[in-house]
TORKOL-4160 file (C-alpha; in steps of 0.2 Angstrom, whole numbers, padded with zeros to 4 digits, m for minus):
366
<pt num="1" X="0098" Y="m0304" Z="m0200"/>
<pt num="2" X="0089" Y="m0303" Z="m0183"/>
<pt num="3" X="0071" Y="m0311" Z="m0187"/>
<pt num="4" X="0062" Y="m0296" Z="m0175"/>
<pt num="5" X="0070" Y="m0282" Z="m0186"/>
<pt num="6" X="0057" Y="m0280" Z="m0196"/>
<pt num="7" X="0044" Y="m0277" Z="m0182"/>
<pt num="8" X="0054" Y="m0266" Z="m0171"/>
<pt num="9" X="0055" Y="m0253" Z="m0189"/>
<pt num="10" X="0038" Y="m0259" Z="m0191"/>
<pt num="11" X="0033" Y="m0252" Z="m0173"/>
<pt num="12" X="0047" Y="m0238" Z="m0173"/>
<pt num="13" X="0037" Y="m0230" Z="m0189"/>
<pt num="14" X="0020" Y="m0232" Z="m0180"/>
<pt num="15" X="0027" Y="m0225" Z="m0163"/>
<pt num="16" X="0037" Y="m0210" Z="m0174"/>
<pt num="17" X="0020" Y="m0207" Z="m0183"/>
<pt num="18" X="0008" Y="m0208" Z="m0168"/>
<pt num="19" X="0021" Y="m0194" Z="m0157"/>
<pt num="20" X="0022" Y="m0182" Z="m0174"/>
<pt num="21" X="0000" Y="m0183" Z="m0177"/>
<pt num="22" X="0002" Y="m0180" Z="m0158"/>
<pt num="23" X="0015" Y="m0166" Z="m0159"/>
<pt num="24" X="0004" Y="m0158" Z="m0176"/>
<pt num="25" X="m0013" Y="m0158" Z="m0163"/>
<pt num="26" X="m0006" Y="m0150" Z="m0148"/>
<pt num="27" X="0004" Y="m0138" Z="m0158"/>
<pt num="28" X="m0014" Y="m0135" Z="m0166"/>
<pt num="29" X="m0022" Y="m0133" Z="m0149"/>
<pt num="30" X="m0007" Y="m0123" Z="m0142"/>
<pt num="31" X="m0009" Y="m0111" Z="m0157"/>
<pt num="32" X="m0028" Y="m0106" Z="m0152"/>
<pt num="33" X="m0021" Y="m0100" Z="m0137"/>
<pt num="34" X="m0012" Y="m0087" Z="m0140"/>
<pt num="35" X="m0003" Y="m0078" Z="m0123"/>
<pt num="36" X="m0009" Y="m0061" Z="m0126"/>
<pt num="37" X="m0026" Y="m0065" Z="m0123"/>
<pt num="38" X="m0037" Y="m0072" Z="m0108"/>
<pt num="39" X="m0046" Y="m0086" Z="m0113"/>
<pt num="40" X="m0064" Y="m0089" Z="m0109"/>
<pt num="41" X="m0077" Y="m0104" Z="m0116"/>
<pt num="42" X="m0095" Y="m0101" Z="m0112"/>
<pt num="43" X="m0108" Y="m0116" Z="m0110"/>
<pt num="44" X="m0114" Y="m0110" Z="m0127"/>
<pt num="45" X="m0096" Y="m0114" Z="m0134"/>
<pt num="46" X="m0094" Y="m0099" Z="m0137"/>
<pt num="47" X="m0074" Y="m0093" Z="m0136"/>
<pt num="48" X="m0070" Y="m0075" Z="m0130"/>
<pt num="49" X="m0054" Y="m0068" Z="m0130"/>
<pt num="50" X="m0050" Y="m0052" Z="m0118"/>
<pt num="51" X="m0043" Y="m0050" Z="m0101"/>
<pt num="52" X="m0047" Y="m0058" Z="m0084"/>
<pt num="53" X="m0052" Y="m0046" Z="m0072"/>
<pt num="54" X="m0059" Y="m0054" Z="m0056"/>
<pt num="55" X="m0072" Y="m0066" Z="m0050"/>
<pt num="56" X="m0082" Y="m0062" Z="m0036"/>
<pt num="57" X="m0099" Y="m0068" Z="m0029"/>
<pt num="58" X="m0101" Y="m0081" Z="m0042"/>
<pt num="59" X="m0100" Y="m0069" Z="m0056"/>
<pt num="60" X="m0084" Y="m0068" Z="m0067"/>
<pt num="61" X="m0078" Y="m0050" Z="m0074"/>
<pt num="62" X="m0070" Y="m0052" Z="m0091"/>
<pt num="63" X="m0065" Y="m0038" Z="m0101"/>
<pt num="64" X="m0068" Y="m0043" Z="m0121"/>
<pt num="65" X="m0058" Y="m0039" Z="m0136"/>
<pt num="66" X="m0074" Y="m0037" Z="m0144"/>
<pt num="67" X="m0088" Y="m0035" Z="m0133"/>
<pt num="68" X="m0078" Y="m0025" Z="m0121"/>
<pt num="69" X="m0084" Y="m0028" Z="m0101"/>
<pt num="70" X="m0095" Y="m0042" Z="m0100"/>
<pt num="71" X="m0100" Y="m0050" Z="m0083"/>
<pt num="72" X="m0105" Y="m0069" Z="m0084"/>
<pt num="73" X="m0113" Y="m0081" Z="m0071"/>
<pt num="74" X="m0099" Y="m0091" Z="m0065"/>
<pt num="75" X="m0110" Y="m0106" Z="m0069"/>
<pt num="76" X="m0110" Y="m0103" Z="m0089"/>
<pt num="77" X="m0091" Y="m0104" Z="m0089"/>
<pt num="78" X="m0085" Y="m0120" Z="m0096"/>
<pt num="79" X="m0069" Y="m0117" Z="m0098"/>
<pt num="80" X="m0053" Y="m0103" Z="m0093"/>
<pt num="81" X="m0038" Y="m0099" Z="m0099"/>
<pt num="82" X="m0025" Y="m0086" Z="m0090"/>
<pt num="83" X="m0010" Y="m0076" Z="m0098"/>
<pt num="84" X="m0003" Y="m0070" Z="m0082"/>
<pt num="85" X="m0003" Y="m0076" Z="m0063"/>
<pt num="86" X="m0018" Y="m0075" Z="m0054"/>
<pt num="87" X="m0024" Y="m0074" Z="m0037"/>
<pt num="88" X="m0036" Y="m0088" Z="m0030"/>
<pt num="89" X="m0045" Y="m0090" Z="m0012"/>
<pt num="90" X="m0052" Y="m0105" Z="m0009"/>
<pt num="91" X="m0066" Y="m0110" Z="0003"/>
<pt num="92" X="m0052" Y="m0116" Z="0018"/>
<pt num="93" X="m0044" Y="m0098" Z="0017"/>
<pt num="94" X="m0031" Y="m0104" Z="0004"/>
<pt num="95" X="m0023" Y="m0091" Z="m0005"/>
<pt num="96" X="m0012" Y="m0096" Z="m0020"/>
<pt num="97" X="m0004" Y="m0089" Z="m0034"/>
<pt num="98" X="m0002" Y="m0095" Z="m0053"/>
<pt num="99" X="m0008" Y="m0097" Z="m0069"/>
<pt num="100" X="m0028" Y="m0104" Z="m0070"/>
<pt num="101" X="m0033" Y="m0117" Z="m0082"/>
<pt num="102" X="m0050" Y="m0122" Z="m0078"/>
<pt num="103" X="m0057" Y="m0136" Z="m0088"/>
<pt num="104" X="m0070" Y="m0151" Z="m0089"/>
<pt num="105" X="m0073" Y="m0146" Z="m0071"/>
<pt num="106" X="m0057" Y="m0144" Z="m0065"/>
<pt num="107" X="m0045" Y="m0131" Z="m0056"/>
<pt num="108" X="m0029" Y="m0130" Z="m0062"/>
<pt num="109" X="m0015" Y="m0118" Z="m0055"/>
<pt num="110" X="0004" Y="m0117" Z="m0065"/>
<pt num="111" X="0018" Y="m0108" Z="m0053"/>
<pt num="112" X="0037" Y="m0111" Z="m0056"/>
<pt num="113" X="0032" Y="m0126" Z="m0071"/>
<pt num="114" X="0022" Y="m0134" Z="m0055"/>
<pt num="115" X="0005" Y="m0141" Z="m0057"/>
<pt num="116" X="m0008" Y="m0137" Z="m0042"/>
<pt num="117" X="m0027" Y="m0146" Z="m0042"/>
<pt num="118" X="m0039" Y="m0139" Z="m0031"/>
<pt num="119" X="m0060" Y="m0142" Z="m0030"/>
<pt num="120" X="m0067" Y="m0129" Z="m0039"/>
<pt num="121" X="m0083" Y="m0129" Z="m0031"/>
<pt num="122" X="m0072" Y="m0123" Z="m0016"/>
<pt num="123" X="m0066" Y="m0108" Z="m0025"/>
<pt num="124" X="m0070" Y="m0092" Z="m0020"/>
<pt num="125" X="m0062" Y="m0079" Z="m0029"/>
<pt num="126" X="m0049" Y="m0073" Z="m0044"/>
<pt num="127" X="m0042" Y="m0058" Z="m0043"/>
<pt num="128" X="m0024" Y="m0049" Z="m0053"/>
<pt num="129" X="m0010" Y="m0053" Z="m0046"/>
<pt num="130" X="m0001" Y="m0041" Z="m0032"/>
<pt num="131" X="0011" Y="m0039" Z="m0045"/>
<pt num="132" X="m0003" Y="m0027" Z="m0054"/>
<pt num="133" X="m0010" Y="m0016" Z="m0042"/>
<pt num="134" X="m0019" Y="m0006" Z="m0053"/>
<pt num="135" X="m0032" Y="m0021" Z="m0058"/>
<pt num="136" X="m0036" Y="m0022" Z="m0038"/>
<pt num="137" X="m0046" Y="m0007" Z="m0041"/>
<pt num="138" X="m0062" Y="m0003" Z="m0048"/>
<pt num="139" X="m0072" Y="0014" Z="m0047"/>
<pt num="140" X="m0087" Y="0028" Z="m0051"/>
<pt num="141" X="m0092" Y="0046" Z="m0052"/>
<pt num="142" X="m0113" Y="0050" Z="m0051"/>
<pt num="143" X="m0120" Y="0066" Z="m0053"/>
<pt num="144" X="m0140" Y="0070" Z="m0052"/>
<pt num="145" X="m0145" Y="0088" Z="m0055"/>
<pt num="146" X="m0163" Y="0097" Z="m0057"/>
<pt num="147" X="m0163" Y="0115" Z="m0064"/>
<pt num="148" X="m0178" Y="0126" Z="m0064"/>
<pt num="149" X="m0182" Y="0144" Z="m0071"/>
<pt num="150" X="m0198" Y="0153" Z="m0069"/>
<pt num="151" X="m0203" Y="0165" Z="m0053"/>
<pt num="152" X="m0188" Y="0156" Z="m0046"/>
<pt num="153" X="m0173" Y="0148" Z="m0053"/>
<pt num="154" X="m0168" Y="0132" Z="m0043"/>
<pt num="155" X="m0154" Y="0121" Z="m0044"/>
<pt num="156" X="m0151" Y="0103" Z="m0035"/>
<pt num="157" X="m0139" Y="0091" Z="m0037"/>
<pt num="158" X="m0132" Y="0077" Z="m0029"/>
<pt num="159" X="m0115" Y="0071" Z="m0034"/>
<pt num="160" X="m0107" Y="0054" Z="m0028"/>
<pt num="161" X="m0090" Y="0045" Z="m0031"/>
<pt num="162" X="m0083" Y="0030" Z="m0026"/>
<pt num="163" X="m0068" Y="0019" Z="m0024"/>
<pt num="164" X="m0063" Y="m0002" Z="m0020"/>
<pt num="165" X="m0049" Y="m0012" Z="m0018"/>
<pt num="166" X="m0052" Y="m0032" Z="m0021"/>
<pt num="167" X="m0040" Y="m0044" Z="m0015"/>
<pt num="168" X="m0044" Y="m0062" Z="m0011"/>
<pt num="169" X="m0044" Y="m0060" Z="0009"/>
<pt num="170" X="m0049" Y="m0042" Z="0010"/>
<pt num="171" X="m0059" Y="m0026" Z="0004"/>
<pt num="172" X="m0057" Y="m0009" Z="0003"/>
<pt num="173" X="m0072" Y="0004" Z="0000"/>
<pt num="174" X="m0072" Y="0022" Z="m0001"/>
<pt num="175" X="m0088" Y="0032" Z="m0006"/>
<pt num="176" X="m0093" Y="0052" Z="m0004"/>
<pt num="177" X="m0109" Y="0058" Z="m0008"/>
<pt num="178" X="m0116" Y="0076" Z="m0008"/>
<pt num="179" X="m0130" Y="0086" Z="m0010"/>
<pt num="180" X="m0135" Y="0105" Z="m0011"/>
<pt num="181" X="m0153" Y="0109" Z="m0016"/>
<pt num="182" X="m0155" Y="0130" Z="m0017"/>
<pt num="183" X="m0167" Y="0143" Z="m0026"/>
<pt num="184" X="m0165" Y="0162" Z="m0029"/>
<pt num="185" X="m0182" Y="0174" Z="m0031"/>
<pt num="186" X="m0181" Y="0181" Z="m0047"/>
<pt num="187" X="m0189" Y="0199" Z="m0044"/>
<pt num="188" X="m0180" Y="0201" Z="m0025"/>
<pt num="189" X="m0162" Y="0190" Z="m0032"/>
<pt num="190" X="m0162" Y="0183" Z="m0015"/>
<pt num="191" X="m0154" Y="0166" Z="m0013"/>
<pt num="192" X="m0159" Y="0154" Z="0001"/>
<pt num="193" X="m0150" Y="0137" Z="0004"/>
<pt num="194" X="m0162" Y="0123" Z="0006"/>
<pt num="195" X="m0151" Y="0109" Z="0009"/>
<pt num="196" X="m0133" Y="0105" Z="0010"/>
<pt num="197" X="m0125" Y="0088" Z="0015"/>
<pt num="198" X="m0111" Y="0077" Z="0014"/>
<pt num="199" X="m0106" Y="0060" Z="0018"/>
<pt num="200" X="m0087" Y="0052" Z="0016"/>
<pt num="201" X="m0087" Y="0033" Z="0022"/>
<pt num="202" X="m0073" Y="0021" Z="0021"/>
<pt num="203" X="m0073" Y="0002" Z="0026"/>
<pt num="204" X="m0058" Y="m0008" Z="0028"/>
<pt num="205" X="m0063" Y="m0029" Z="0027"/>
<pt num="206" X="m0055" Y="m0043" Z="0032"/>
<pt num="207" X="m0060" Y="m0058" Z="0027"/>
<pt num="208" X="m0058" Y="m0072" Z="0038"/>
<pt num="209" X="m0064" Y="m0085" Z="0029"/>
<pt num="210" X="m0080" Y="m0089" Z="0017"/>
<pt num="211" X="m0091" Y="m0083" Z="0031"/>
<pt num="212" X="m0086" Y="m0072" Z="0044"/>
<pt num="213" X="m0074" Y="m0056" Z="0041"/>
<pt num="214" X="m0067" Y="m0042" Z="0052"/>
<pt num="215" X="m0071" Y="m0026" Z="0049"/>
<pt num="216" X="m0058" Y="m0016" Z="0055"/>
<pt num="217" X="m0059" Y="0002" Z="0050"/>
<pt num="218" X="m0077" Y="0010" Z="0049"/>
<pt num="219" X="m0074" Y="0028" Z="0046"/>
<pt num="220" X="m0089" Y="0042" Z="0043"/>
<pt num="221" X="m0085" Y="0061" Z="0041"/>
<pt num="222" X="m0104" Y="0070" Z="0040"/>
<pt num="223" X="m0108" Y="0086" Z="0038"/>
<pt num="224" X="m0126" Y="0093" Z="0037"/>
<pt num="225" X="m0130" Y="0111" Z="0039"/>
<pt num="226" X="m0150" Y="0111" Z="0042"/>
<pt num="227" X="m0144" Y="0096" Z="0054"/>
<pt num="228" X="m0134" Y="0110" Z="0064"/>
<pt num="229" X="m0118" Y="0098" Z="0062"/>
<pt num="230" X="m0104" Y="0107" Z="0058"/>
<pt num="231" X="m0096" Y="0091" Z="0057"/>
<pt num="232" X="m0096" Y="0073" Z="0066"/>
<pt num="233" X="m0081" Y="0062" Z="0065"/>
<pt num="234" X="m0082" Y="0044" Z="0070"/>
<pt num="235" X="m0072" Y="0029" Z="0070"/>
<pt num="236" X="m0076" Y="0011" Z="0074"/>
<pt num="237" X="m0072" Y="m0010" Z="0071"/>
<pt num="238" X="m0087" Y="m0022" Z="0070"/>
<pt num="239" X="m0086" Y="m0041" Z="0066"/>
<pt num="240" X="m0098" Y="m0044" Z="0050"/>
<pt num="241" X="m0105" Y="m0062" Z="0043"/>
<pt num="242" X="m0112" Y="m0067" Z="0026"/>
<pt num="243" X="m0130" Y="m0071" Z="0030"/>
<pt num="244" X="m0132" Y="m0075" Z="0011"/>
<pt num="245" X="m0117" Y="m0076" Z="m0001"/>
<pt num="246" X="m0125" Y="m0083" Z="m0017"/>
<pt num="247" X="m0123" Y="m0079" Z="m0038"/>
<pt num="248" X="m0140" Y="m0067" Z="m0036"/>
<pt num="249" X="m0141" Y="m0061" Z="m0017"/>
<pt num="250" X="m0129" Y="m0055" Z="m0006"/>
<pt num="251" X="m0134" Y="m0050" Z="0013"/>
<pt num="252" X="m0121" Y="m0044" Z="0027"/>
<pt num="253" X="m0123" Y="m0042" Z="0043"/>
<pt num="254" X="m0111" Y="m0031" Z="0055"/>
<pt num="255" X="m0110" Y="m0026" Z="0074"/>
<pt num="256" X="m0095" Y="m0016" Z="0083"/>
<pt num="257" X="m0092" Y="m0004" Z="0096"/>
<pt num="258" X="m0089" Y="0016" Z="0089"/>
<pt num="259" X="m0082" Y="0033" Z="0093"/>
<pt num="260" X="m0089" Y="0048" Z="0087"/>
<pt num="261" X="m0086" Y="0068" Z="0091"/>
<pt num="262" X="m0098" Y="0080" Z="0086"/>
<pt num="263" X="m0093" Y="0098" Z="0081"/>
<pt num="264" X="m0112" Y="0110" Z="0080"/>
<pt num="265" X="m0114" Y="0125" Z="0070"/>
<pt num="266" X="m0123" Y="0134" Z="0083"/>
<pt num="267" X="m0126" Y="0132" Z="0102"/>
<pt num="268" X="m0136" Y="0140" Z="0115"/>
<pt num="269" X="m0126" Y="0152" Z="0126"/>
<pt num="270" X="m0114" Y="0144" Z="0139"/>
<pt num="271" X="m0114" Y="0127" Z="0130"/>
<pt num="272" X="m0100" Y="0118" Z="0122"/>
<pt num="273" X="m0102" Y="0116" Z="0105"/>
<pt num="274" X="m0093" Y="0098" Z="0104"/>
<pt num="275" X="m0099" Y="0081" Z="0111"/>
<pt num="276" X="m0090" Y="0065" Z="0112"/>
<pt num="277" X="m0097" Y="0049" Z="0113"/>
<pt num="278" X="m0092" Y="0031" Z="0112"/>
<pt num="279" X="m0107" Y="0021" Z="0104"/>
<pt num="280" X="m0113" Y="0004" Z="0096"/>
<pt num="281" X="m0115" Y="0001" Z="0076"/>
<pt num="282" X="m0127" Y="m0010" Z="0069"/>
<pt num="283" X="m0128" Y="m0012" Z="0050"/>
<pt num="284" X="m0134" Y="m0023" Z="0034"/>
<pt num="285" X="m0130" Y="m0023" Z="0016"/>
<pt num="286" X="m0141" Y="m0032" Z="0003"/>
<pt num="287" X="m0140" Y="m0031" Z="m0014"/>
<pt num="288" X="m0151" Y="m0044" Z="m0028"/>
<pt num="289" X="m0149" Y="m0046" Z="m0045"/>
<pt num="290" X="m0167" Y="m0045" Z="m0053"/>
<pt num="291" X="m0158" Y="m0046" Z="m0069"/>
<pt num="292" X="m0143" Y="m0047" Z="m0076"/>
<pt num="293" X="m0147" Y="m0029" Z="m0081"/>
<pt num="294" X="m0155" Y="m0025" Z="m0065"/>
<pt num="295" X="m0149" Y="m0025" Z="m0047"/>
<pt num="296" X="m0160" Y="m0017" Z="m0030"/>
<pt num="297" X="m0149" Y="m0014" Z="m0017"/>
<pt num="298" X="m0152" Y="m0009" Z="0003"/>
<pt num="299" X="m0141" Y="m0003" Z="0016"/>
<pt num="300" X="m0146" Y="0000" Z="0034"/>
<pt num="301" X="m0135" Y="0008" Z="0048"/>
<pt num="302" X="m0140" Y="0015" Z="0065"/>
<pt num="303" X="m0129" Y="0021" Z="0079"/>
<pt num="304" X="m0132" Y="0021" Z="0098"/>
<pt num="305" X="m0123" Y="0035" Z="0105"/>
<pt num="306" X="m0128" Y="0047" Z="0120"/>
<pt num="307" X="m0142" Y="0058" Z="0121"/>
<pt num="308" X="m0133" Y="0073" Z="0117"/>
<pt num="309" X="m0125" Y="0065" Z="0101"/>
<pt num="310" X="m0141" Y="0059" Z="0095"/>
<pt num="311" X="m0147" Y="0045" Z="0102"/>
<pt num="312" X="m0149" Y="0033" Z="0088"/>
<pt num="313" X="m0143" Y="0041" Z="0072"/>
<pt num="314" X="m0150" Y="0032" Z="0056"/>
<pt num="315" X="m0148" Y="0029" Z="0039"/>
<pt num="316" X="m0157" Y="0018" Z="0026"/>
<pt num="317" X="m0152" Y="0017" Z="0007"/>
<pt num="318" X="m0164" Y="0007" Z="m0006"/>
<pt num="319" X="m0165" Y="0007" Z="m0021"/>
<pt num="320" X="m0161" Y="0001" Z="m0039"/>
<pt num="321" X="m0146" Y="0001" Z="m0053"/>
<pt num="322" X="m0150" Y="m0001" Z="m0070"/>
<pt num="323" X="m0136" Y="m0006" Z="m0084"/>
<pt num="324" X="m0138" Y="0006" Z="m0097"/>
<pt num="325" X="m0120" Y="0001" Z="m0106"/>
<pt num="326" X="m0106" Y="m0007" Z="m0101"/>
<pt num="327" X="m0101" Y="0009" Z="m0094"/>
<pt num="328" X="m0116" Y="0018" Z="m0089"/>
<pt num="329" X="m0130" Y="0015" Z="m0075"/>
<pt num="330" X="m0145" Y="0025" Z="m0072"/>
<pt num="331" X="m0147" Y="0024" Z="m0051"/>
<pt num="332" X="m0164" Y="0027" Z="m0043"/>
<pt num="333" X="m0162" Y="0025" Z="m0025"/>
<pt num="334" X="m0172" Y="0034" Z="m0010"/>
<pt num="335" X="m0160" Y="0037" Z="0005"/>
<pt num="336" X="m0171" Y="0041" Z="0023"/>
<pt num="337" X="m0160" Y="0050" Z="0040"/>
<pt num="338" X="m0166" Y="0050" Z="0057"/>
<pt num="339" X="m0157" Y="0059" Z="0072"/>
<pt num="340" X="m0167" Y="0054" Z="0087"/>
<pt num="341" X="m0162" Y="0071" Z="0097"/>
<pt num="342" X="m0156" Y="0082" Z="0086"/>
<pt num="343" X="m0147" Y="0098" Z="0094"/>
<pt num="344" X="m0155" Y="0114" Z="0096"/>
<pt num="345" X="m0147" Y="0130" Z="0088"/>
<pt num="346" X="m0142" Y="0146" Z="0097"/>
<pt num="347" X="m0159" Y="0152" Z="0097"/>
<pt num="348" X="m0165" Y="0135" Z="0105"/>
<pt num="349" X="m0172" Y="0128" Z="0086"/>
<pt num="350" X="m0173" Y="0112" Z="0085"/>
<pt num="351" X="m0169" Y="0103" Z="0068"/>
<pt num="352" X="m0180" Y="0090" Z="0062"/>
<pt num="353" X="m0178" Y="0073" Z="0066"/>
<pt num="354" X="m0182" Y="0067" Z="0047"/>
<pt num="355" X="m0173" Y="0069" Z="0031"/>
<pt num="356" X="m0179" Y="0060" Z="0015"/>
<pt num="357" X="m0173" Y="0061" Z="m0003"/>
<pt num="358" X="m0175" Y="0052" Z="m0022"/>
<pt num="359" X="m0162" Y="0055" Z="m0032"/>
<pt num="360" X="m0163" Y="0051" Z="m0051"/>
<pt num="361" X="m0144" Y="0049" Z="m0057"/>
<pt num="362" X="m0133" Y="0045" Z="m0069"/>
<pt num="363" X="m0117" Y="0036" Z="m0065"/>
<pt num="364" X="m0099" Y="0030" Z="m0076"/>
<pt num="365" X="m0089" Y="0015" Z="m0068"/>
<pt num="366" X="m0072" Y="0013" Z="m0072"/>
């Protein structure tokens, strides 16, 4: 009999049971994972099951099984587990595609049974893969409204919606606002119209890399009758750079050459009731989280176009948005307009220059 029999079954029976205690934990960690579900570990060490839906400016969107949507500070995640491939940007402009495991500090990506690592501080954003359009997109409708009955019955409201499309190198943002403020003399039922505007803005970014990005469509269709505007049409591209790009502040800044055409209401005899212009844009968009219930927001524009367009047209947004659910905000925000030479009317009335507003409303995200 071979003398080193007995140890090689000796060592065969330690090596069989060390691969089956093995085999037994990673089936029992395997099982905790099960594929329908996202995976989330929070520094608490606490474990929520749901659905990855992007991470953006240090804040992770994550759709729970039980808590429904939930954003978390990127920095409270410890640990992340995909179902299905993701998209990643990357600090360098890296764009890849894959399953995500992120653990003990570590950025994992799965593509085709091949194991990518990349630095995780370096990561900028997740987003659904292309391969599911519908989670690019996020949305909301807002609607405030003041109704009064007495010696008059007035009725104001201001209704907004809004629309934008996420992808790791670009962003897409629609919004419309409107507002129509009018009261009718009880005794006399005469109606007068004391305000009616309307705003549709879309911006197209490209984002070069962590910094810098290209804006390359900035489109604005106004209309404001007490502004003698029947409507004003313009166009333009600007370059734009993240001054601050952090979990609680984000602050852009943009600049870019414009094209707008004015269409008046009413004009003086003998004059054309259309301008053109070409013009500059210069605008900023800052928005802090107080809380993680709480964030103020402002949003500056002004346009240099030619005296008989306006002159410098301005816009200013502040205000704040309060989490009343996951679903629900309450939006106070105070919005001021400025046309430096507004354009006179057939009768040579000229509008005013100023137009403020606070609006009280109530708005669903979806």
């Amino acid at each position: 009999m071979n003398k080193h029999l007995p140890l090689l079954l000796i060592f065969t029976y330690l090596l069989f049971n060390f691969s089956v205690s093995q085999a037994t934990e990673n089936d029992v960690q395997l099982s905790a994972f099960k594929q329908e579900y996202d995976w989330l570990k929070l520094s608490s060490d606490e474990w929520l099951k749901g659905d990855i839906l992007s991470m953006y400016d240090e804040e992770l969107e994550f759709d729970s099984e039980e808590l429904e949507l939930q954003t978390i500070d990127w920095d409270d995640v410890v640990e992340l587990r995909s179902k299905n491939k993701l998209s990643i940007r990357m600090l360098d402009g890296t764009i890849a595609e894959g399953y995500i495991v992120v653990k003990d500090g570590q950025l994992s990506m799965v593509n085709n049974n091949v194991t990518k690592s990349f630095i995780l501080r370096d990561l900028l954003s997740i987003t659904s893969s292309s391969k599911r359009e519908i989670d690019l997109w996020d949305g909301y409708l807002s609607l405030g409204a003041n109704f009064r009955r007495g010696n008059t019955a007035d009725f104001d409201y201001t209704i907004g919606a809004g629309m934008q499309r996420r992808s790791p190198i670009s962003r897409l943002k629609i919004d419309y606002i409107a507002n129509y403020s009018a009261f009718e003399d009880q005794e006399s039922d005469e109606k007068l119209v004391t305000a009616d505007k309307s705003t549709l803005t879309s911006t197209y970014d490209w984002f070069l890399n962590h910094k810098i990005f290209l804006r390359a469509m900035d489109f604005e269709l106004f209309s404001d009758e007490f502004l003698n505007i029947d409507y004003r049409l313009s166009y333009g591209v600007a370059a734009g750079y993240h001054l601050i790009d952090s979990s609680t502040v984000e602050w852009d800044v943009n600049l870019g050459p414009s094209y707008q055409k004015t269409k008046f209401k009413n004009v003086p005899v003998d004059e054309s009731n259309t301008e053109k212009s070409p013009g500059l844009v210069l605008g900023t968009d800052l928005n802090y989280e107080i809380t993680g219930d709480i964030d103020f927001e402002i949003s500056y524009q002004v346009k240099f176009v030619n005296e008989a367009s306006g002159k410098y047209i301005h816009h200013f947004e502040t205000g704040l948005e309060i989490e009343l659910t996951k679903k629900f905000d309450l939006d106070l925000m105070f919005y001021f307009d400025r046309t430096e030479t507004p354009h006179a009317d057939e009768n040579d009335n000229i509008p005013e220059q100023n137009d403020y507003r606070f609006v009280v409303s109530l708005s669903y995200d979806f």
